[in-house]
Gaussian input, Z-matrix of N, CA and C with variables (Angstrom, degrees):
# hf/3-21g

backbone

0 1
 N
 C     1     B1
 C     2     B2     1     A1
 N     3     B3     2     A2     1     D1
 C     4     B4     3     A3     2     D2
 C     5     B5     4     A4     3     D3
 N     6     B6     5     A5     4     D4
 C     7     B7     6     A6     5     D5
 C     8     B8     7     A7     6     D6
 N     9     B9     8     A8     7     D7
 C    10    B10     9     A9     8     D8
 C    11    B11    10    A10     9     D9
 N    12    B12    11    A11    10    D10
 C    13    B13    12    A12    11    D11
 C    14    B14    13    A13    12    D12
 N    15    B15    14    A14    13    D13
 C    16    B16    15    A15    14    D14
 C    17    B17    16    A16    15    D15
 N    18    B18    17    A17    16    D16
 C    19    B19    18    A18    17    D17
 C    20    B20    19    A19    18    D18
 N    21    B21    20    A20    19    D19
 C    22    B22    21    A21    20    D20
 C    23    B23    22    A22    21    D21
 N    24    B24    23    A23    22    D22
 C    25    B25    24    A24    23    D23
 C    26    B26    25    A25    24    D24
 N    27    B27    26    A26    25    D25
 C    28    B28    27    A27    26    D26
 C    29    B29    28    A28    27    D27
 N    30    B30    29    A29    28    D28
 C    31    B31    30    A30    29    D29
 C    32    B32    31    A31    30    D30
 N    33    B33    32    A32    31    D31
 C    34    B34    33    A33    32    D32
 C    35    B35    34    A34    33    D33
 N    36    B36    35    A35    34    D34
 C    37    B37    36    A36    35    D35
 C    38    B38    37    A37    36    D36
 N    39    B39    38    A38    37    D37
 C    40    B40    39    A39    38    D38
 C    41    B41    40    A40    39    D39
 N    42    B42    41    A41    40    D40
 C    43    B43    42    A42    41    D41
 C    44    B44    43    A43    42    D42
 N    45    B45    44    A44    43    D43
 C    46    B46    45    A45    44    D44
 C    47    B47    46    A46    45    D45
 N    48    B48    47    A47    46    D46
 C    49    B49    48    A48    47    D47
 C    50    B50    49    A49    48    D48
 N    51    B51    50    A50    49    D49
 C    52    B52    51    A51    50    D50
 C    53    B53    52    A52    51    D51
 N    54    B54    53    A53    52    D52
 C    55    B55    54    A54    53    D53
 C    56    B56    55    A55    54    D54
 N    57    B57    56    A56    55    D55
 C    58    B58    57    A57    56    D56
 C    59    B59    58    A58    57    D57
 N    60    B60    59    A59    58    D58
 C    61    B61    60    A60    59    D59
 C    62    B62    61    A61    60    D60
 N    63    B63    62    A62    61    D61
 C    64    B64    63    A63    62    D62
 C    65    B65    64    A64    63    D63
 N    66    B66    65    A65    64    D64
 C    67    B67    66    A66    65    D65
 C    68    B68    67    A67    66    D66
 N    69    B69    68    A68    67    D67
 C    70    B70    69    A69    68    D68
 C    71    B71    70    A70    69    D69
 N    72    B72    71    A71    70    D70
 C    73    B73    72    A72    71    D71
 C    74    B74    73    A73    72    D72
 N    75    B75    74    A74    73    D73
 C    76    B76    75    A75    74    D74
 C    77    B77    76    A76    75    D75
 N    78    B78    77    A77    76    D76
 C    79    B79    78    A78    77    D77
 C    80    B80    79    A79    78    D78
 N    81    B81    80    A80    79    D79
 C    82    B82    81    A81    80    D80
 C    83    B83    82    A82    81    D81
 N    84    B84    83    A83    82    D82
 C    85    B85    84    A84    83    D83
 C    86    B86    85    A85    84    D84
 N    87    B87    86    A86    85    D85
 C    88    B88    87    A87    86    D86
 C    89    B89    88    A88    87    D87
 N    90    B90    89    A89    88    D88
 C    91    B91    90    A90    89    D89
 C    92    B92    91    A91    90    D90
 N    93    B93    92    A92    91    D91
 C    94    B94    93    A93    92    D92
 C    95    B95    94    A94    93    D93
 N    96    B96    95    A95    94    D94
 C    97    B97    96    A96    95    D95
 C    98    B98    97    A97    96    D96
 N    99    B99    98    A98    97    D97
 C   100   B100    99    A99    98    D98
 C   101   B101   100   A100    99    D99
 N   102   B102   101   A101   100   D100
 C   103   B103   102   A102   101   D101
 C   104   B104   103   A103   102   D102
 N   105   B105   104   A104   103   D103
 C   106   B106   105   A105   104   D104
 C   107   B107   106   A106   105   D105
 N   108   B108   107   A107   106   D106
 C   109   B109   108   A108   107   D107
 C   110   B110   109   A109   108   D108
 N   111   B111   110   A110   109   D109
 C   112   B112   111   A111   110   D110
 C   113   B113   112   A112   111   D111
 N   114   B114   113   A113   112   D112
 C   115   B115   114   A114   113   D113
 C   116   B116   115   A115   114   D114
 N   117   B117   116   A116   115   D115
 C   118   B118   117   A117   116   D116
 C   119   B119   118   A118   117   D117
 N   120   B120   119   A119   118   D118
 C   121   B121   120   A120   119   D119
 C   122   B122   121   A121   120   D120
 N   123   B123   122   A122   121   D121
 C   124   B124   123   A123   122   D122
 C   125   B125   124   A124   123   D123
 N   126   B126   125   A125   124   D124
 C   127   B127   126   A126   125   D125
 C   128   B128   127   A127   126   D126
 N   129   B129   128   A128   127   D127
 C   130   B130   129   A129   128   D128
 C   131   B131   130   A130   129   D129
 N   132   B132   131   A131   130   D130
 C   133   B133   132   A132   131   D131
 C   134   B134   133   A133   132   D132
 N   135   B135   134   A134   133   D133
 C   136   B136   135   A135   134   D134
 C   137   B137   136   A136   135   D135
 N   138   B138   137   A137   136   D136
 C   139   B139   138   A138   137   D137
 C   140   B140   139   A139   138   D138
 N   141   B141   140   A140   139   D139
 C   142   B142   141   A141   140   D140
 C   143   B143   142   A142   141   D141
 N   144   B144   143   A143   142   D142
 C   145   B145   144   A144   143   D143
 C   146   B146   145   A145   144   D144
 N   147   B147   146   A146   145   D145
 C   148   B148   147   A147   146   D146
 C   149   B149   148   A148   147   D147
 N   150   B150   149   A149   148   D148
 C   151   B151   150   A150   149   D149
 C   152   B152   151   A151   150   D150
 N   153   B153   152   A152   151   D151
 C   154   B154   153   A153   152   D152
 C   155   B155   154   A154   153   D153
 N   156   B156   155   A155   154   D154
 C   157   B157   156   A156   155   D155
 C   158   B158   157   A157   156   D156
 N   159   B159   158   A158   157   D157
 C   160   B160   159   A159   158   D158
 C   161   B161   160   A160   159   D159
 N   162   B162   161   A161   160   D160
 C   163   B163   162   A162   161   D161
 C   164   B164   163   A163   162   D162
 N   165   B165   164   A164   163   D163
 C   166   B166   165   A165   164   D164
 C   167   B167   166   A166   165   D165
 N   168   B168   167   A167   166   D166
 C   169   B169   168   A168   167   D167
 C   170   B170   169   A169   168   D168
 N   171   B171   170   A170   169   D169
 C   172   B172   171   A171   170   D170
 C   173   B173   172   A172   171   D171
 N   174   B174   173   A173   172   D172
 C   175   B175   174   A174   173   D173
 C   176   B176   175   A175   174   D174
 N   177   B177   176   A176   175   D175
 C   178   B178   177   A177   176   D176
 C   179   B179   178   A178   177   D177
 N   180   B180   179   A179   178   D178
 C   181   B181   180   A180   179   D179
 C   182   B182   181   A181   180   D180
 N   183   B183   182   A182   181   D181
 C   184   B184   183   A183   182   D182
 C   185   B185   184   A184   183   D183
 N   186   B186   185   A185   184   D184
 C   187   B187   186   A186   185   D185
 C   188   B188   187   A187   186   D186
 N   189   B189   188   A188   187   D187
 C   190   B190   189   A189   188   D188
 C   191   B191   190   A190   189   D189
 N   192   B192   191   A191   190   D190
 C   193   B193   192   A192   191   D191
 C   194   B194   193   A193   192   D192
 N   195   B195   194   A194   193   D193
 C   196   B196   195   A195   194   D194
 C   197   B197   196   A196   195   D195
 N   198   B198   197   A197   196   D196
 C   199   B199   198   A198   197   D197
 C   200   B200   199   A199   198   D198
 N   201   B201   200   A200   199   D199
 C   202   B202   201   A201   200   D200
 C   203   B203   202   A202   201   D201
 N   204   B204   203   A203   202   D202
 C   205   B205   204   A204   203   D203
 C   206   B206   205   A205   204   D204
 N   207   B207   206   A206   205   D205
 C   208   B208   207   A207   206   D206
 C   209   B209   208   A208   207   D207
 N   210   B210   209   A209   208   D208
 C   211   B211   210   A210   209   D209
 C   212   B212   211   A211   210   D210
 N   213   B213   212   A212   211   D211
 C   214   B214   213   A213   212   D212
 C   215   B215   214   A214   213   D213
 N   216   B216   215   A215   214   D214
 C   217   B217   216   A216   215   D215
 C   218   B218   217   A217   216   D216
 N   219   B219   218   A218   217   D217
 C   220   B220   219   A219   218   D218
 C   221   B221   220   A220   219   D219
 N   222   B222   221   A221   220   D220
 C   223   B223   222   A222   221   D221
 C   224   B224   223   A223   222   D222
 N   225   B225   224   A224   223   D223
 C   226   B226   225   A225   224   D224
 C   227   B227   226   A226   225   D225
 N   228   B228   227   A227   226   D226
 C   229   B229   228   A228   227   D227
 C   230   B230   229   A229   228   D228
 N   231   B231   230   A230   229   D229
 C   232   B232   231   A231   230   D230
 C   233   B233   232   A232   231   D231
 N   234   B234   233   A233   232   D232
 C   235   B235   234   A234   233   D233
 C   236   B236   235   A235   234   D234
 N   237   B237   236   A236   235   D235
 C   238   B238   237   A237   236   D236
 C   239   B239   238   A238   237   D237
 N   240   B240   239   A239   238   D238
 C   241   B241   240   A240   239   D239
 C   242   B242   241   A241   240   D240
 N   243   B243   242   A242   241   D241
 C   244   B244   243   A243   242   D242
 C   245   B245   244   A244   243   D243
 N   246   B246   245   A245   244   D244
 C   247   B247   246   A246   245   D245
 C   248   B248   247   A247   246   D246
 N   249   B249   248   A248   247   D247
 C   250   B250   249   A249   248   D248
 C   251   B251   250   A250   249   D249
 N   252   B252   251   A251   250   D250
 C   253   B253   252   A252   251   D251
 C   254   B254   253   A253   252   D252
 N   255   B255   254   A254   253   D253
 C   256   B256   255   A255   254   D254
 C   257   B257   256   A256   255   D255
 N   258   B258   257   A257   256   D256
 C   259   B259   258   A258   257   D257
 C   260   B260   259   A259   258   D258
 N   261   B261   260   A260   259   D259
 C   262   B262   261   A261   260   D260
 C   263   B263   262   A262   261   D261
 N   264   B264   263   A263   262   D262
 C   265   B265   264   A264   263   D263
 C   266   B266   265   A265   264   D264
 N   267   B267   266   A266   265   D265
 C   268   B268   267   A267   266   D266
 C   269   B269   268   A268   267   D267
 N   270   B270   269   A269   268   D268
 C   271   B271   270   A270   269   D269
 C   272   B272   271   A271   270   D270

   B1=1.4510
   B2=1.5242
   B3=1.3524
   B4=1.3961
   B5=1.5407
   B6=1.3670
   B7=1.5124
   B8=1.3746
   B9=1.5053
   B10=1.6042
   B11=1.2227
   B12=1.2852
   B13=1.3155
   B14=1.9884
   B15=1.3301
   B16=1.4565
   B17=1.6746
   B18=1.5872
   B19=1.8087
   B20=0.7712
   B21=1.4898
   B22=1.6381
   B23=1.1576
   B24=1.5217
   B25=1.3053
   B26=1.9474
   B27=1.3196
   B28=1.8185
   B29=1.2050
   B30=1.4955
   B31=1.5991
   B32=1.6009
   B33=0.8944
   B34=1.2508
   B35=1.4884
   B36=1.4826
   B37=1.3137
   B38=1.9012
   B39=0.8411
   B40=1.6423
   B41=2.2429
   B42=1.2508
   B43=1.7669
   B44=1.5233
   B45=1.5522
   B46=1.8024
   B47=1.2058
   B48=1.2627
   B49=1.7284
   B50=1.0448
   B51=1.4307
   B52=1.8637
   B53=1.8832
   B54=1.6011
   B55=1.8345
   B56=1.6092
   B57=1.7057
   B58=1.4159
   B59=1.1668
   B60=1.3062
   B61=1.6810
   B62=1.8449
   B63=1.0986
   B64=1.5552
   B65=1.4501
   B66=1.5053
   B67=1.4682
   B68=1.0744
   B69=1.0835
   B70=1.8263
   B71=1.2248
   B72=1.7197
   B73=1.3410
   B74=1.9002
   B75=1.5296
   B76=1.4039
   B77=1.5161
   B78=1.3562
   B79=1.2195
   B80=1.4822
   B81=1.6294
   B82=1.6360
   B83=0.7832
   B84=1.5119
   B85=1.4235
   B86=1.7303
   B87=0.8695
   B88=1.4283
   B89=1.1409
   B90=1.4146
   B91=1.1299
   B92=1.8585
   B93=1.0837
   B94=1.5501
   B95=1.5643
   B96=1.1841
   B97=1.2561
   B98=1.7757
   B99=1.8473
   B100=1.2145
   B101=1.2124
   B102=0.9793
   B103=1.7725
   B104=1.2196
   B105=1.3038
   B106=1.6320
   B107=1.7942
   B108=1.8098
   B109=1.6625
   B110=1.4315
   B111=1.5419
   B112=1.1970
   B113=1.4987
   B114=1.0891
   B115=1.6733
   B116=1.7268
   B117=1.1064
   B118=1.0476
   B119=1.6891
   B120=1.6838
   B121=1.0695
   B122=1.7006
   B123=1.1895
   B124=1.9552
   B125=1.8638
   B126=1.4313
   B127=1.6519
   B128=1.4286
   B129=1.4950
   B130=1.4289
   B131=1.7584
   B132=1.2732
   B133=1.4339
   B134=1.9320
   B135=0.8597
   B136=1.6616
   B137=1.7152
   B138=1.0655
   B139=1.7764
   B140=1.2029
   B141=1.5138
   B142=1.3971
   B143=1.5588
   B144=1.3528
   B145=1.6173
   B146=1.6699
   B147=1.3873
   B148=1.7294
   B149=1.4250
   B150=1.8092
   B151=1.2495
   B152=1.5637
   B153=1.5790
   B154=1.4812
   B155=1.4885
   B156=1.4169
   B157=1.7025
   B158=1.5233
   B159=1.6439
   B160=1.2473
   B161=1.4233
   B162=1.8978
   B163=0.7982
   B164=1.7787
   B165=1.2769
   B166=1.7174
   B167=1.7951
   B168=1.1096
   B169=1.9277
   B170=1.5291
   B171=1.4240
   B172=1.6580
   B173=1.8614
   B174=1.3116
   B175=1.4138
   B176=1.5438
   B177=1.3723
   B178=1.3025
   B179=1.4189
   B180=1.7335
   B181=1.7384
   B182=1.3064
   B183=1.4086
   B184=1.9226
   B185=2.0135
   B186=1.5075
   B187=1.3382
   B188=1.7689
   B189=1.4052
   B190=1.4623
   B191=1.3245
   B192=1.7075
   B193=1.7103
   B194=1.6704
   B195=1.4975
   B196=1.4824
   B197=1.7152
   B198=1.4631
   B199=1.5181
   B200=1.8864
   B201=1.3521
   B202=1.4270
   B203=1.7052
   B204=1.5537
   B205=1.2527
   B206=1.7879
   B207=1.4022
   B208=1.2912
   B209=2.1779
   B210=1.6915
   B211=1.2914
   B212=1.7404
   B213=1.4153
   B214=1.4774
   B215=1.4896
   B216=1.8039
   B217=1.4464
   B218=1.9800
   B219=1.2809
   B220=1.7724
   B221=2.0561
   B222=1.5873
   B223=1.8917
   B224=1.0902
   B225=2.0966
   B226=1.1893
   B227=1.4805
   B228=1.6913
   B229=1.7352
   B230=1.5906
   B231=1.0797
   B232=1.3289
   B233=1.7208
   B234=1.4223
   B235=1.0449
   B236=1.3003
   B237=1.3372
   B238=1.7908
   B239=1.4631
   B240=1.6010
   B241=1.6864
   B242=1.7234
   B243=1.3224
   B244=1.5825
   B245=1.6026
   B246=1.2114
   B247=1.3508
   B248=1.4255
   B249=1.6756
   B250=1.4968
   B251=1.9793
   B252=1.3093
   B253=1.0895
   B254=1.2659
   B255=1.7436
   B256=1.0932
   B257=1.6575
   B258=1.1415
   B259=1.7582
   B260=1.8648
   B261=1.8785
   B262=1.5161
   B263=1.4187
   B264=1.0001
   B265=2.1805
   B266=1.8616
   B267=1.5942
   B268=0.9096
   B269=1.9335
   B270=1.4363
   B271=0.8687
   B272=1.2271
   A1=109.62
   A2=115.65
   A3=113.64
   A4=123.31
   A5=113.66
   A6=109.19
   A7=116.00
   A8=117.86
   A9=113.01
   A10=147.48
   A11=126.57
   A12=124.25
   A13=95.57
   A14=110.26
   A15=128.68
   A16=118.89
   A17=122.57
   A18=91.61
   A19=93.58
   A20=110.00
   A21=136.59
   A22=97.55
   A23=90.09
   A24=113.62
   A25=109.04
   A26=107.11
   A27=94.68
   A28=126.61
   A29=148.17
   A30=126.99
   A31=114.20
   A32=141.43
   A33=130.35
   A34=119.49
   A35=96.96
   A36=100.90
   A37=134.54
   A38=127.87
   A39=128.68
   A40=97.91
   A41=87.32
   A42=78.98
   A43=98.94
   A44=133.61
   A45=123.99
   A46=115.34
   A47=85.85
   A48=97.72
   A49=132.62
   A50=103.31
   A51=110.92
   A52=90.28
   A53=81.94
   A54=91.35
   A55=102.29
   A56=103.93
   A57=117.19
   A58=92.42
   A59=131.01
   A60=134.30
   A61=105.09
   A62=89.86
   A63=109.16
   A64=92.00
   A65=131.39
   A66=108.98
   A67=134.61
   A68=125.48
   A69=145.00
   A70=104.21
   A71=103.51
   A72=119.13
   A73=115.38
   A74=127.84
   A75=93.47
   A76=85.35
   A77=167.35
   A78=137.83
   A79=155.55
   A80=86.09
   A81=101.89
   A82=136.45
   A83=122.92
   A84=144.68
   A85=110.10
   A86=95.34
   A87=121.10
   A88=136.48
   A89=106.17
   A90=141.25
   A91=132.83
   A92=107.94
   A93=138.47
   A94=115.82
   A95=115.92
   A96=119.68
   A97=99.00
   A98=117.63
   A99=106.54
   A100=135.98
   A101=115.23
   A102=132.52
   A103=130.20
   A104=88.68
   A105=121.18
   A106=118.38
   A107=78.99
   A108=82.92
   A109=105.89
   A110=132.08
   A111=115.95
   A112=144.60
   A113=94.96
   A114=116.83
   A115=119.37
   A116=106.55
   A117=114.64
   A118=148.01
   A119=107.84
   A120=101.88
   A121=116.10
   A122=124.19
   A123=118.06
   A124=71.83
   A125=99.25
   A126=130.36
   A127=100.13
   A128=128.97
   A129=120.41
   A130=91.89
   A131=101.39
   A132=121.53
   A133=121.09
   A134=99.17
   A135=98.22
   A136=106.12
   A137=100.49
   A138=108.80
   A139=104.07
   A140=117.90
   A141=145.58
   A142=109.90
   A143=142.81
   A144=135.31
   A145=91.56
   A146=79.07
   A147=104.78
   A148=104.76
   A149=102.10
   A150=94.84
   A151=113.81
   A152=107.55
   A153=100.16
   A154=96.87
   A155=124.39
   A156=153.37
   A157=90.97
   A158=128.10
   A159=117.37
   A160=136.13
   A161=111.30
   A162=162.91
   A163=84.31
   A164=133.72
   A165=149.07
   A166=100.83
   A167=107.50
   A168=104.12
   A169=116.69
   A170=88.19
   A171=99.81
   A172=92.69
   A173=140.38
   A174=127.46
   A175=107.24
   A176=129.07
   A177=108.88
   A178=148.01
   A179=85.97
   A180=100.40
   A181=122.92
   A182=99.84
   A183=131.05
   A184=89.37
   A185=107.61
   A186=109.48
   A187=116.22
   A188=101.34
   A189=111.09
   A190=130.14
   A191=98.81
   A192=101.36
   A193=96.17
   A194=108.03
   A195=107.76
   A196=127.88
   A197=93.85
   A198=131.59
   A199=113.65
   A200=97.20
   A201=98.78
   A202=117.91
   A203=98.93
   A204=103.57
   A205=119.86
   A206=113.05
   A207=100.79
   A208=69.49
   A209=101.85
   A210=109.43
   A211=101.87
   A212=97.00
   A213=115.31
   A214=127.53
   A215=107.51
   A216=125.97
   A217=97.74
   A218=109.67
   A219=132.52
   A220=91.37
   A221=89.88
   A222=96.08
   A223=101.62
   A224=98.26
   A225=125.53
   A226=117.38
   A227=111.55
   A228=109.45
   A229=116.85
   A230=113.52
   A231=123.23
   A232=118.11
   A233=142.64
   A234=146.94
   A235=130.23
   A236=137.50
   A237=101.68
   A238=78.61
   A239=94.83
   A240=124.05
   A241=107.01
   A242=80.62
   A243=91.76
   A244=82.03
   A245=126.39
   A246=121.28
   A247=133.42
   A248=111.38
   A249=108.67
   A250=100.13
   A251=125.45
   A252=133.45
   A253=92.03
   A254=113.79
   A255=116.91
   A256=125.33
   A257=136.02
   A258=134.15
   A259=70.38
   A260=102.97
   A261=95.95
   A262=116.80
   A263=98.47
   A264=106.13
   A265=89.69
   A266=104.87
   A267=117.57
   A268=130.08
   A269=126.75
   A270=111.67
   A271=147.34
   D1=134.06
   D2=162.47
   D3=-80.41
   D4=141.95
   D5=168.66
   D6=-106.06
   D7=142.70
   D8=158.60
   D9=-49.78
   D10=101.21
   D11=-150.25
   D12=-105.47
   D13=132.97
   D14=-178.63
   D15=-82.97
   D16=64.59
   D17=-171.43
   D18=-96.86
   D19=163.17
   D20=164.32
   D21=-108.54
   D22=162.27
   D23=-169.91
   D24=-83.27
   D25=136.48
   D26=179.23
   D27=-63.20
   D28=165.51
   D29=160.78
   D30=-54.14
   D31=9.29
   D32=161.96
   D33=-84.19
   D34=-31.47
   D35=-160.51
   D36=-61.82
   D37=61.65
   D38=-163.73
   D39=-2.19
   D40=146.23
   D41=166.93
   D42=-149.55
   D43=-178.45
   D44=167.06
   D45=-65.58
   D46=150.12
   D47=-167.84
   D48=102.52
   D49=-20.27
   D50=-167.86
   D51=-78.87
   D52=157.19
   D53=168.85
   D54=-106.25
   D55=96.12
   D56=177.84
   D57=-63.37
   D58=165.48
   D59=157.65
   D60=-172.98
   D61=46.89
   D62=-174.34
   D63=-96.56
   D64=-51.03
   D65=172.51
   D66=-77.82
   D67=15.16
   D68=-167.38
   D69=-95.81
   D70=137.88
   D71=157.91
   D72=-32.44
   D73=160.46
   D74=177.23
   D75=-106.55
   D76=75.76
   D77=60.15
   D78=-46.08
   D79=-24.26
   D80=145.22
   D81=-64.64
   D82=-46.74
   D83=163.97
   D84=-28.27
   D85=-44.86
   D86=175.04
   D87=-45.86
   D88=-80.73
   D89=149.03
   D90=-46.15
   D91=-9.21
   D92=163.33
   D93=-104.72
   D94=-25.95
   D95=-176.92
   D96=-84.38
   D97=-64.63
   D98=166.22
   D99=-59.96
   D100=11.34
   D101=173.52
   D102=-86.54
   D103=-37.94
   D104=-179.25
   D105=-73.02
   D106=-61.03
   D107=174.70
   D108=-68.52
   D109=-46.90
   D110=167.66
   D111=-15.06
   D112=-45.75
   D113=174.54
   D114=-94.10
   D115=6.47
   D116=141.29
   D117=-82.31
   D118=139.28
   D119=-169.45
   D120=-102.31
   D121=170.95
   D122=-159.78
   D123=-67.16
   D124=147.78
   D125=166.87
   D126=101.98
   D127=-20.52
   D128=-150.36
   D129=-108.24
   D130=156.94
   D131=-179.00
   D132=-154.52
   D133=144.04
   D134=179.22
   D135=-116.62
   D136=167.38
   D137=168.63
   D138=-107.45
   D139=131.44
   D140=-179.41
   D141=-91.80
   D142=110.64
   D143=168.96
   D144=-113.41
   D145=133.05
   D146=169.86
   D147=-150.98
   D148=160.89
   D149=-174.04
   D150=-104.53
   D151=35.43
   D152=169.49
   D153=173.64
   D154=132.76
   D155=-163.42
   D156=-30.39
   D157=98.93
   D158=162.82
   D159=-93.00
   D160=64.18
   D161=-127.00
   D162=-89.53
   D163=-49.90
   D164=-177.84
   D165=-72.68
   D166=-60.27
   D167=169.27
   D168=-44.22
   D169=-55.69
   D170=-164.90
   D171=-56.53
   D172=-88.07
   D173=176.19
   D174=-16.64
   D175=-77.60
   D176=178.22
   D177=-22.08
   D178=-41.39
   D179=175.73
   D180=-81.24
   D181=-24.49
   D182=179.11
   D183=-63.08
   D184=-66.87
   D185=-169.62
   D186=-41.67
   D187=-58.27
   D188=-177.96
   D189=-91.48
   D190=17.05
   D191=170.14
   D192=-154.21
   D193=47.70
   D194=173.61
   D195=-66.88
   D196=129.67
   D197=-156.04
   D198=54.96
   D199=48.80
   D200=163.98
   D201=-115.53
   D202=-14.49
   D203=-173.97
   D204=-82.79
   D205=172.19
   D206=-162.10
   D207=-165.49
   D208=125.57
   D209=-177.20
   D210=-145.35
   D211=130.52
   D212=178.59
   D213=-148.91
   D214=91.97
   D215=-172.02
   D216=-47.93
   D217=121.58
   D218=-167.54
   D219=-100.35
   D220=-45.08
   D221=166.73
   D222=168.12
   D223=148.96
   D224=-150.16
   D225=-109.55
   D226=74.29
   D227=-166.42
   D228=52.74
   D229=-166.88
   D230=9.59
   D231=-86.46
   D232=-0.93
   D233=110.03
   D234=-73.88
   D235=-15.99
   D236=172.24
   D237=-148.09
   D238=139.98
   D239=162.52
   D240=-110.24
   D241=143.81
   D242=-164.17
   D243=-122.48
   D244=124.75
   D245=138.60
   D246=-147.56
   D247=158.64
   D248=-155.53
   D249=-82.96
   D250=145.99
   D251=179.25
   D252=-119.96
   D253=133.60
   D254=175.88
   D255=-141.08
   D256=126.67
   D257=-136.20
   D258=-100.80
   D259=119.84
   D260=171.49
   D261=-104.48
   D262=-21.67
   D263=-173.21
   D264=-148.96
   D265=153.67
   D266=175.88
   D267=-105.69
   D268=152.61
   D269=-151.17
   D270=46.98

């Protein structure tokens, strides 16, 4: 008899939904990312994959949406970072 076996996917693993932007120009990159969180409402969050700690955005987004952000490394390279962005308080 076979049994059902359950995998999940690892934190590396890209899954739907994520905002890949690993093939993007990086002003696009960008520009999809503040778009994204933009349209978000306080509680909601997306997963971010990039292919390396966007450590220079993230301040940017910190700058122009201070104490709205909410950041949680999903996994840390050494090719793909996954992390959750999350809209915590509004305005």
């Amino acid at each position: 008899t076979e049994t059902l076996q359950i995998v999940k996917p690892g934190p590396e693993e890209v899954q739907v939904g994520d905002l890949d932007v690993r093939g993007l120009p990086r002003e696009e990159r960008h520009a999809q990312i503040f778009g994204t969180f933009g349209d978000l409402t306080p509680g909601e969050s997306f997963i971010l994959v990039n292919d390396h700690d966007p450590l220079p955005m993230r301040a940017k987004l910190e700058a122009v949406h201070v104490g709205e952000l909410g950041w949680e490394y999903l996994a840390q390279g050494p090719t793909v970072w996954r992390i959750q962005i999350t809209k915590v308080t509004c305005c």
